[in-house]
RODO-2510 file (C-alpha; in nm, 4 decimals, decimal comma):
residues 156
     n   res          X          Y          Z
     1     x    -3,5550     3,6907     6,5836
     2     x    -3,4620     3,5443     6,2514
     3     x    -3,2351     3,2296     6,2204
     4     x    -2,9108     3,3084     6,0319
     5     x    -2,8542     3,3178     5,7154
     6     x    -2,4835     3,2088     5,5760
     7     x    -2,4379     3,3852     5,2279
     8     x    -2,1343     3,3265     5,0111
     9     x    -2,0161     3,4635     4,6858
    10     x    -2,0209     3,2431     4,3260
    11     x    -1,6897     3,0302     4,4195
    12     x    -1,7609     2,9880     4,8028
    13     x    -1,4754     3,1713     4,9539
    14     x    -1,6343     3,5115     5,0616
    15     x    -1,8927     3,4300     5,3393
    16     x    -2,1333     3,6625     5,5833
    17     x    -2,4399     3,6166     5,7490
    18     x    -2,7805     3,8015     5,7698
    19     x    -2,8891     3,7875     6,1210
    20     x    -3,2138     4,0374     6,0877
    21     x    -3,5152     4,0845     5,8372
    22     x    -3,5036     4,2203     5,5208
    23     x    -3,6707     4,5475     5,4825
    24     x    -3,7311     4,5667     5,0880
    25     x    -3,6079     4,4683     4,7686
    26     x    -3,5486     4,6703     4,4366
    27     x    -3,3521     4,6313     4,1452
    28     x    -3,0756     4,9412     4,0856
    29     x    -2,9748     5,1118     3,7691
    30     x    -2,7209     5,3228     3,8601
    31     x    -2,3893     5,2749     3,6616
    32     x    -2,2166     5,2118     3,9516
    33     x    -2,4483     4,8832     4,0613
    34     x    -2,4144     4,8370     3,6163
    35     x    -2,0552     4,7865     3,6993
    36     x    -2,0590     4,6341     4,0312
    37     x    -2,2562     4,3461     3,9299
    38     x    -2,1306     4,2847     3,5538
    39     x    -2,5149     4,3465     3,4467
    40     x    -2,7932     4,5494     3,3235
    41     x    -2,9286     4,6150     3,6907
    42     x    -2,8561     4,5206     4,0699
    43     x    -3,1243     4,2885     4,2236
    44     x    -3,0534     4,3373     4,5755
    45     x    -3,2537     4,3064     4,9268
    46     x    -3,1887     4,6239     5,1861
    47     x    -3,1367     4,5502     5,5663
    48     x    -3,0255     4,7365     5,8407
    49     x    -2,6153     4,7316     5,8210
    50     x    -2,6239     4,6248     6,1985
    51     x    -2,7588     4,3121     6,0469
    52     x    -2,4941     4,2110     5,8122
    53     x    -2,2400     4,2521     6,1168
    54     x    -1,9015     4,3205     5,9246
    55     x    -1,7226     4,1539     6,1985
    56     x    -1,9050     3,8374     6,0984
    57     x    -1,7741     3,9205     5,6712
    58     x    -1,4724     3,6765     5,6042
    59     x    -1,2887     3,6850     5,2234
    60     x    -1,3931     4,0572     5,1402
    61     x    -1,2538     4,3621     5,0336
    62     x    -1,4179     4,6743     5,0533
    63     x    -1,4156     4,9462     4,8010
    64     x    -1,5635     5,2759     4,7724
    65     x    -1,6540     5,4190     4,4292
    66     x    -1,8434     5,7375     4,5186
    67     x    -1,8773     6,0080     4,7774
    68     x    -2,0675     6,0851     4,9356
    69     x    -2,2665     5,8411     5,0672
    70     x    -1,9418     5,6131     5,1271
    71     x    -2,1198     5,3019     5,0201
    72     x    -1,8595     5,0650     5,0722
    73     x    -1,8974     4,7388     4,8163
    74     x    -1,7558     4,4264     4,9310
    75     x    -1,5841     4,1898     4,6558
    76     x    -1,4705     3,8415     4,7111
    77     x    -1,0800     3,8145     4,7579
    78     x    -1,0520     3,5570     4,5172
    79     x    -1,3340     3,5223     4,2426
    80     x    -1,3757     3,8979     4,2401
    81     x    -1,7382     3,8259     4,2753
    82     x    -1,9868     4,1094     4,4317
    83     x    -2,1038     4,0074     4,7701
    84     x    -2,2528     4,3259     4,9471
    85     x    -2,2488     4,6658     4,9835
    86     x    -2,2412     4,8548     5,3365
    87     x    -2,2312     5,2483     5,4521
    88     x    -2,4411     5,4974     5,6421
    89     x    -2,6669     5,6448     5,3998
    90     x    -2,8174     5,8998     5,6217
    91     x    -2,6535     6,0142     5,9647
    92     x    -2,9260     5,8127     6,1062
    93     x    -2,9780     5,5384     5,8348
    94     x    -2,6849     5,2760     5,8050
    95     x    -2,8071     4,9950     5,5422
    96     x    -2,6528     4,6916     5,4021
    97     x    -2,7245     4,5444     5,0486
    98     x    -2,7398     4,1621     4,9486
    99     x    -2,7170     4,0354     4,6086
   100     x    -3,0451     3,7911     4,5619
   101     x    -2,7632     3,5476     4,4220
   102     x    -2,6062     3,5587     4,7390
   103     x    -2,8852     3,3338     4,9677
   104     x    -2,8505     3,0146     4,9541
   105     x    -3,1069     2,9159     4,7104
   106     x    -3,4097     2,7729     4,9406
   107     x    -3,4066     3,1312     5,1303
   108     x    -3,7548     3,2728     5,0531
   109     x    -3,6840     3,6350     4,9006
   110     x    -3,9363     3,9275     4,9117
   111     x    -4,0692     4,0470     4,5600
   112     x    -3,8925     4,3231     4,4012
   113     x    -4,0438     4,6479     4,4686
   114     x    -3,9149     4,9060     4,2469
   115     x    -3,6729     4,9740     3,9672
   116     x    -3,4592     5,3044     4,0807
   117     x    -3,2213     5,5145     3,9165
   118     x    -3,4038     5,3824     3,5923
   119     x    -3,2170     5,6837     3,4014
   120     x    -2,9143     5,5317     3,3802
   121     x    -3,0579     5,1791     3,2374
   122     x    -2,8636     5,0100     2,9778
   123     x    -3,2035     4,8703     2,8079
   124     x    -3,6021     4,9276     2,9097
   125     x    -3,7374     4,6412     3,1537
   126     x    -4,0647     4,5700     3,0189
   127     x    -4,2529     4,4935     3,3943
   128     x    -4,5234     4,6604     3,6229
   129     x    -4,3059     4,7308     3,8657
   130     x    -4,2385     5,1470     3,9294
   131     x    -3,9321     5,2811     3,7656
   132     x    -3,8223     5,5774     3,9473
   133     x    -3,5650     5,8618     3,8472
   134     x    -3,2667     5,9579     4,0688
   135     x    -3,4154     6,1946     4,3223
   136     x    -3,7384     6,0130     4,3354
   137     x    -3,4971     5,6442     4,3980
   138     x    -3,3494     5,8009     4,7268
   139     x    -3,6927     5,9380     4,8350
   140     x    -3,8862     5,6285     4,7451
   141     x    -3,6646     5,3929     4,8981
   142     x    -3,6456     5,6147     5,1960
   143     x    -4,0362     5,5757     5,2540
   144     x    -4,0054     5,2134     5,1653
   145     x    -3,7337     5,1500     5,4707
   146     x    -3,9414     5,3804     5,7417
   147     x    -4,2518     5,2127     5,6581
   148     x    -4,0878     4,8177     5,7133
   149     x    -3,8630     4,9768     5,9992
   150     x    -4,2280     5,1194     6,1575
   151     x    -4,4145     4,8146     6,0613
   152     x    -4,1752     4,5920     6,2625
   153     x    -4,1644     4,8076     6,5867
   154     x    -4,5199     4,8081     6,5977
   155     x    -4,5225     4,4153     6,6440
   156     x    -4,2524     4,4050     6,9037
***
């Protein structure tokens, strides 16, 4: 198992911790992340929501901008700051999303593997990595997850 890893938001206040292995890493287009995260795209990791343990998420408040899947975003109580995202995406799939500004800086972060929802960019990002539309994002990303998730129970 992992050690812990204590993430905060910009001013401190919001805290969690990531208890489990990150699965993958891509950078979302979708207005919502636009919004979410002031910025052109959302560089996040994707874990397992069991762990990011919510009971372990101090400073947050949770908001939910679309249905479905109820993605609940979590925003610092004080700077206002984006500090994860949470929700079931699939009856069997519950994920969690972390900001790559959230880890404290000497974490070592997987590459980003993937630009998704690239129809809804705000401006072209001029790198090798695959841009994928909106039904090919949740399909990709799906493949993505099952292949870490079946990677790691084959070295149990």
């Amino acid at each position: 198992m992992m050690d812990e890893i204590h993430c905060t938001c910009s001013c401190g206040k919001a805290s969690f911790v990531v208890t489990g292995p990150i699965l993958c890493r891509i950078r979302c287009h979708c207005t919502i992340c636009q919004a979410a995260n002031q910025a052109p795209f959302a560089d996040s990791t994707l874990l397992m929501a069991k762990h990011v343990p919510l009971d372990r998420v101090e400073h947050v408040q949770f908001k939910t901008f679309k249905e479905p899947p109820a993605i609940q975003r979590g925003f610092c109580r004080s700077c206002g700051g984006l500090v994860m995202g949470h929700g079931t995406i699939l009856p069997f799939l519950a994920l969690a999303f972390v900001p790559v500004a959230r880890y404290p800086r000497e974490v070592q972060l997987p590459e980003p593997e993937m630009h998704v929802y690239y129809e809804s960019r705000i401006a072209d990002v001029d790198d090798d990595l695959p841009k994928y539309k909106t039904t090919a994002s949740l399909f990709t990303v799906l493949g993505v997850l099952l292949r870490a998730k079946m990677g790691r129970m084959g070295r149990a």
